[in-house]
C-alpha positions, 0 to 999 in steps of 0.5 A: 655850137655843134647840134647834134640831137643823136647825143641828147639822152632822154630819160622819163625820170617819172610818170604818174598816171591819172586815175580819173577819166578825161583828156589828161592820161599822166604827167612826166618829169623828162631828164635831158643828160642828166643835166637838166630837168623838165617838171610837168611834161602831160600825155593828152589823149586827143582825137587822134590818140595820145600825144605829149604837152610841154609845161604851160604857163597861163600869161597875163592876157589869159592864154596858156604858153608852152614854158619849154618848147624843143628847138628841132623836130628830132629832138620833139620827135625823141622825147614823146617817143620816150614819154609815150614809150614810158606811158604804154608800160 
């Protein structure tokens, strides 16, 4: 299997922005190459800015769990580009 992250095309399909004041600033569906879809991706403002949460899950024992999670550092580092990218329009 070839990895090659410069040829995985991520496009913010949409984002709604919340209205309210907090930590949650907007919820993103992300498309992967047209193929697939990832519903639910947050931007969260944090201490040190604004950055991007997978969809979580919340398991049996309580905790929440990240549903997606990217396999390489490149291919997180291109999607919140993209997401925050959008966010900032």
């Amino acid at each position: 299997m070839v990895n090659n992250e410069d040829s995985v095309r991520i496009e913010v399909a949409r984002l709604y922005k919340m209205t309210e004041e907090g930590n949650l600033k907007a919820f993103a569906d992300v498309n992967l190459n047209g193929l697939v879809i990832i519903k639910g991706v947050r931007v969260v403002g944090g201490k040190k800015g604004l950055f991007v949460s997978m969809p979580r899950e919340k398991g049996k024992d309580g905790k929440w769990y990240d549903s997606v999670s990217p396999l390489t550092k490149e291919i997180r580092e291109k999607l919140n580009e993209a997401v925050l990218e959008c966010y900032a329009l």
